[in-house]
Steps between C-alpha positions, in 0.01 A plus 500: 500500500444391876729274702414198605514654845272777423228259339511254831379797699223589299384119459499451857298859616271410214434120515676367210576151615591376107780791467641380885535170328673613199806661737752335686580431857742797543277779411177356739735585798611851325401832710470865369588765630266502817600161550185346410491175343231301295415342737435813715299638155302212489371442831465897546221477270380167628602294165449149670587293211864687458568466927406128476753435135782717625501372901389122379675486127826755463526480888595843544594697810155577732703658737677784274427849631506792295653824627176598753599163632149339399504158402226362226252351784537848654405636216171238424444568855482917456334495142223234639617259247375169696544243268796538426626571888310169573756336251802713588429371804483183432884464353644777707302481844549807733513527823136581729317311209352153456596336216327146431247455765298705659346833400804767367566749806559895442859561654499755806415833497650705742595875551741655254599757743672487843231762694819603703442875395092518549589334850849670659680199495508107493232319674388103562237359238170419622468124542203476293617680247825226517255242403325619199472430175340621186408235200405568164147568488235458211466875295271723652201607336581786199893290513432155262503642174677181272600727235847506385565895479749462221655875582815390258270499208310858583717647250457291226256663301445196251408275819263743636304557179479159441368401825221798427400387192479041617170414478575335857593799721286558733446891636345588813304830486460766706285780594479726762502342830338169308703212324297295237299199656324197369152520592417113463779418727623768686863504415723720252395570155776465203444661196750448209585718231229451275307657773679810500723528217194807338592661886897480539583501096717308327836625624392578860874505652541785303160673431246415771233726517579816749382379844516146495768321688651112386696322696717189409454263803676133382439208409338219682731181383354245719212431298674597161202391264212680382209488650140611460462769774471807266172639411491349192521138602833507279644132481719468239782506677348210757756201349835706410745632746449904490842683401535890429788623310647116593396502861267322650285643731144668561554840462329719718427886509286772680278776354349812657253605316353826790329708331676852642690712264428323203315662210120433451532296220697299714259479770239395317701240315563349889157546584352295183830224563369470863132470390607222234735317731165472770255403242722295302674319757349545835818741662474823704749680677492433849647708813808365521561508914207262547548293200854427510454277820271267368817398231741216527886607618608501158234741344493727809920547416399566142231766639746637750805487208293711274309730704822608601650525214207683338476749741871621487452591186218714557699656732789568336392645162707817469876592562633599879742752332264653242180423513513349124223180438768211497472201345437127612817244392588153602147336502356763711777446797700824359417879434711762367521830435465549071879578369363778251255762556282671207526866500206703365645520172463139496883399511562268744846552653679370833327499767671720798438312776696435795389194504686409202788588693614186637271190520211658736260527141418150573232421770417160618216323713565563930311374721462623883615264785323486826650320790230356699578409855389172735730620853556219716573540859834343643297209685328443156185491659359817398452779194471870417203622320406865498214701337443860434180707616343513115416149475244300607433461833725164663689442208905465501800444281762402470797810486573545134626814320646557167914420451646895439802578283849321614334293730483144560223256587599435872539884516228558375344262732636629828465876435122448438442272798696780711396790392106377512519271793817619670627147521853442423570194256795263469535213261213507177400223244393490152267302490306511171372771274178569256435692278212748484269657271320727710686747420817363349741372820715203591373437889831336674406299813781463761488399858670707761606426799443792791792591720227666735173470600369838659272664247540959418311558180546906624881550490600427112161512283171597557377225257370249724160553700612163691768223527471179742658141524264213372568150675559173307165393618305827416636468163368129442186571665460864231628226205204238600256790562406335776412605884778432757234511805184528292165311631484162463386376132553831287550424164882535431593664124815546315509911406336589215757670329714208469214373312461769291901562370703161540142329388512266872152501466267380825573132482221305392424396830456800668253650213307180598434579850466894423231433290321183738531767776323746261227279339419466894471902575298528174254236541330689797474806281186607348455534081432865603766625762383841686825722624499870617669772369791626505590241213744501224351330194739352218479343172584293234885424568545270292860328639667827501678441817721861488150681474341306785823619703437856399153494534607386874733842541226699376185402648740406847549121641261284703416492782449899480288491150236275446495333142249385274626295166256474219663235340706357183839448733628279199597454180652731263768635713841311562441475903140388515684241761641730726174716458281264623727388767494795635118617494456164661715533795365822574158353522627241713665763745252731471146327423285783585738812342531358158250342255568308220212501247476229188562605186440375166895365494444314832411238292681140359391579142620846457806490665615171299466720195635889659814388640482389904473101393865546273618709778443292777685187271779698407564607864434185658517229220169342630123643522426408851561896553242604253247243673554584816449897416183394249372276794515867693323640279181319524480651842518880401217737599327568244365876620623795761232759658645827588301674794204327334456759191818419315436122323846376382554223268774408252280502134140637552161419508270222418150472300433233749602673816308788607533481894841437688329264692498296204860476491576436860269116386717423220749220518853655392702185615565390173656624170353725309276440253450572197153715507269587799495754753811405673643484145369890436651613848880493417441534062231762441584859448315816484398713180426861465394486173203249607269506809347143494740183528614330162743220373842506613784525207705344738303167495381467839302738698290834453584898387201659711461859515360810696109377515678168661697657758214706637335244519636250674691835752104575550400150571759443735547848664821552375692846413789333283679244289832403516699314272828415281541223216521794224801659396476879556784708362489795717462226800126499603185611354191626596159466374136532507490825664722367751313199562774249452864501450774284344860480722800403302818378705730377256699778335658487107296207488705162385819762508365666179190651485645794652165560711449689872357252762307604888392421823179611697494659778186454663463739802336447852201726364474359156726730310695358196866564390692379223846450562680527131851352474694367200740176498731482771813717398817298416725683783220484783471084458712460794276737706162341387630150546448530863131353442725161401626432849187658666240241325689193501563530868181614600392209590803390719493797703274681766608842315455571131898517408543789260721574251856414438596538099491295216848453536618752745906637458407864569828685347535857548187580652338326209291200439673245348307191430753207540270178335467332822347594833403562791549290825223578767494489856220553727560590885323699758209564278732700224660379200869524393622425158822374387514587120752357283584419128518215294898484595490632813190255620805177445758734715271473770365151442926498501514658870248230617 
């Protein structure tokens, strides 16, 4: 039988207010062995109701410290327990934070380590560095999960299975690079287990299927009743309080169901479970790098949380010291070699292995830290960014390299920043961290401060193409994205890539006057627009921002290649925002070398029902930035001429237009209608198996085939026809004896149909290239996200700014993409980019 002492322990780690109650004073101050008390139990695992009874009820001790000399709020305060710091804090205030007015204040960070060795000696703070200080900040992006992690109950097997089997878990599921999205509204999918109990089985934590990975994430007890966000519209757990195994708490878990190593059977039973889940429900897998930054902080740490997870396992499948297949334990946060092995005889004895010798057969979850560098010069007035020769042309980092073996973070810090920039470092910061999915990394920003300022990037590592100081003002001026000495009236943007990874969109205002200025540029344009060649021609895109941005790396960045867009910016993809954003201020900056032409989805109706209307409310909570973009739209050409013998339009052809002269009369100011030829322009497609026109299936507009085409090339003394608006799996198509052709830009269409897209190539004497690419690889988003920066700023500066990453830490000579962005500055005619990440970009808004 357990003491009294024993039990008061256990009550307080796991909740159990009641059996706190039921024991007296004298065993609510006990400790154990650590010298932890209940209180210290409770708030470490953020049990607010059990802080608030012991401080305000049996009074006890807040300021007891156990044998690391932590007290209980240090403990809330480490664990991220904040309730139950805000009312530890309230009985027990300590010192650096506020306690009944004004908003609670993070204590002081400061260095943990004298830099008297990295230095020679003892040396006189920098006054700026005297005056700083760092507050608690909101969680970064991929850092707000609310889950409680419950590791204590991990090895309770009864827990787990019965968190598995409530009707009111909720599992996120994964495949591939792709986590499982609601189509309808854009944000995560939940199946429960009637959705995949015929997949996992009935005992999955100790017979899933061989190449499927669970993981045991939590359980969400801020919202502990059912709800009905599970496939099935489940609600019979709406009114009651949800407990599991006498805990309450949403339980929630993560499945990857990649197809790779698993047998066929297998596959195909995840191939028809896919299907089902996308007919049945409306959810597809989508790329997880580009989807996971539309989600709220909570869900993007739940993404983050499992991804990682997940992808440790896959990892670590099979013994260091043998090679044997371990085995998953503890929820999916444990492996182990197997104790026994079977011999061929079929006995299974003792296994052999020296990692049964000792405690190295268990392996458990890492993850790699990266210290990522803001230096600060002593007058505080300046910073170091570098950048190495591979990356795109203007754009710099800060200095960030991976922590090695028996270091620590401010070591870490100052032997990258000398061996890369040859600048020696004294005191360094913590200033916050995030974690990161892309791979699997915790990115630690600190600030330095520099205890010189002369730049060698030859003496210690050959890393670094280039290092320089940035002034305060340069920074600001790369953080507005605007033009410290540009003419008089340029449009002044905030950089794209902020708007693309912390979701600052363009404010409201801005799109306004982007789009007036545009309307104004496109009302003196023809309904057929004549360019020359060289031109690149692109298609449907469809709001897949990361493809524009590669499409931009391939076919090369304006103003050195012309462009001509056929259309359908919006809907379907998650960015159709930043998508159109972009195309638009590159037509602003660049009226004659790009051309936007209408498509069928520059239209009010169509996009209310294919995604741009919800995207544009969910992003800015009002649709003044779907009218202003719609209003746009009316003023679209409707028609591009190549060279005069290349006719370019979005759809096809009309039965009631048989001259382009017709066209250039129509009146496209408007919405589109319904029928008629302006109607047929941007919905019609062509046929090969017919050679007259004939009713659309879509609904609106004409198929037309090869007797058509000729005709109207004949009657207009054209060579060609160029189009998009059709999906074409191997990325273009060609037809009618090479009479007209179909360009397809967006690649694995809606991030699942898995398809090739293209650009054209037209060439100065008429010749025709297709340019075949598939979706931008995961570990080159950095690189492509240079097209970001360079659009969005395009129209504040006299230079077209090219590319500095999606995010921008480069570690290692690698691209690391960091969630936030790039800072641009434009001076004498070139561009220099400041790229930092979603932690980083506060260290420097911290600097100014």
């Amino acid at each position: 039988m357990t003491s009294p002492k024993s039990d008061v322990f256990e009550d307080a780690a796991t909740g159990n207010l009641e059996g706190l109650k039921a024991l007296g004073r004298q065993h609510l101050e006990a400790k154990n062995d650590r010298g932890w008390t209940p209180l210290m139990f409770a708030a470490r695992y953020g049990h607010a109701a059990l802080v608030e009874y012991l401080l305000g009820t049996a009074k006890v001790d807040a300021k007891a410290v156990n044998k690391e000399g932590k007290t209980a709020g240090d403990l809330a305060e480490f664990w991220g327990a904040t309730e139950a710091l805000a009312i530890l804090d309230k009985y027990s205030p300590r010192p650096g934070r506020a306690t009944t007015t004004g908003a609670p204040q993070g204590r002081v960070q400061s260095s943990t380590a004298v830099p008297s060795a990295a230095t020679g000696g003892s040396y006189e703070m920098a006054d700026w560095w005297k005056r700083k200080t760092v507050y608690a900040k909101k969680p970064h992006h991929f850092a707000g999960s609310v889950l409680n992690r419950l590791s204590f109950l991990r090895t309770d097997k009864e827990y787990l299975n019965a968190s598995l089997q409530a009707s009111t878990t909720r599992f996120l599921v994964f495949s591939g690079h792709g986590v499982l999205f609601q189509k309808s509204t854009r944000d995560l999918a939940f199946l429960n287990i009637r959705d995949l109990s015929s997949l996992i089985g009935n005992n999955p934590l100790e017979s899933l299927p061989e190449g499927l990975s669970l993981v045991f994430l939590g359980a969400d007890e801020t919202e502990p009743k059912g709800d009905d966000n599970n496939n099935n519209n489940n609600k019979e757990n709406d009114a009651t309080e949800v407990l599991v195994h006498g805990r309450r708490g949403v339980g929630y878990w993560a499945l990857d169901v990649t197809a790779r190593g698993v047998s066929k059977a297998l596959q195909a039973q995840i191939a028809q479970l896919t299907s089902e889940w996308e007919s049945q429900h409306g959810h597809y897998f989508a790329e997880m790098r580009p989807a996971s930054f539309m989600l709220s902080t909570p869900e993007s740490g739940l993404v983050s949380q499992a991804r990682a997870l997940l992808d440790w396992n896959r990892r670590h499948q099979f013994c260091t010291a043998c090679g044997a297949k371990n085995v998953s334990m503890e929820g999916g946060h444990k492996r182990a070699c197997p104790p026994t092995v079977t011999k061929e005889d079929g006995l299974e004895v003792p296994s052999e292995c020296l990692a049964h010798q000792g405690v190295q057969n268990f392996t458990y979850p890492r993850t790699d830290p990266v210290v990522i560098t803001c230096v600060i010069s002593r007058d505080g007035q300046r910073t170091l960014l570098g950048r190495q020769a591979v990356w795109p042309p203007g754009m710099y980092s800060c200095l960030a390299g991976f922590v090695e073996p028996g270091e620590s973070l401010e070591e870490a810090a100052r032997r990258e920043v000398k061996e890369e920039a040859g600048v020696g470092v004294g005191h360094v910061m913590y200033h916050s961290s995030q974690p990161w999915p892309f791979p699997n990394s915790l990115m630690i920003g600190c600030l330095a401060e520099a205890l010189n300022e002369d730049i060698d990037i030859t003496k210690e590592d050959k890393e670094l193409e280039d290092a320089r100081w940035f002034t305060r003002q340069e920074v600001l001026d790369a953080i507005k994205m605007g033009v410290s000495n540009g003419p008089t009236g340029t449009l002044k943007l905030p950089p794209g890539s902020k708007s693309l990874f912390k979701k600052q969109l363009l404010a409201e205002s801005v799109i306004k006057e982007i789009c007036e200025k545009t309307k104004e540029l496109l009302m003196k344009e023809s309904n057929v627009v004549h360019v020359k060649a060289p031109v690149t021609v692109v298609g449907d895109i469809h709001g897949q921002f990361y493809d524009l941005l590669e499409i931009f790396r391939i076919g090369g960045f304006c103003p050195d290649t012309n462009y001509l867009f056929l259309g359908d910016y919006v809907d379907r993809g998650l960015y159709s925002v930043e998508t159109i954003s972009i195309l638009t201020c590159l037509k602003l900056r660049y009226p004659d070398r790009v051309q936007l032409v209408r498509g069928n989805h520059e239209s009010r109706a169509v996009t209310q029902t294919y995604g741009f209307y919800t995207e544009c409310m969910k992003k800015y909570g009002t649709a003044q930035v779907w009218q202003y973009f719609t209003d746009l739209f009316d003023y679209l050409t409707l028609s591009v001429v190549i060279d005069n013998v290349i006719f370019c339009v979005h759809g096809g052809l009309s039965p009631s237009i048989h001259t382009i002269d017709q066209i250039k009369v129509m009146d496209r100011f408007r919405e589109i209608p319904h029928e008629g030829p302006m109607a047929d322009l941007v919905w019609s497609d062509p046929d090969p198996a017919r050679e007259e026109f004939a009713v659309s299936p879509r609904g609106a507009g004409y198929t037309f085939g090869i007797l058509v085409v000729e005709k109207f090339l004949h009657e207009n003394n054209m060579e060609h026809i160029l189009r998009a608006h059709q999906l074409c799996m191997e990325g273009y198509q060609v037809l009618f004896d090479k009479q007209l052709s179909t360009v397809w830009s967006a690649p694995n269409y809606c991030y699942r149909c898995g398809n090739l897209a293209s650009i054209l190539e037209v060439g100065v004497n008429g010749e025709r290239h297709f340019n075949v690419f598939e979706a931008a690889p995961e570990d080159e988003r950095p690189t492509v996200a240079a097209a970001a920066a360079a659009a969005a700023a395009a129209a504040a500066t006299g230079d077209m700014l090219r590319v500095g990453g999606g995010g921008g830490a480069f570690l290692n000579g690698t691209p690391f993409d960091l969630n936030d962005g790039m800072l641009a500055k434009a001076k004498n005619g070139m561009s220099n980019y400041i790229s930092a990440s979603d932690t980083i970009q506060d260290t420097i808004h911290y600097f100014l």
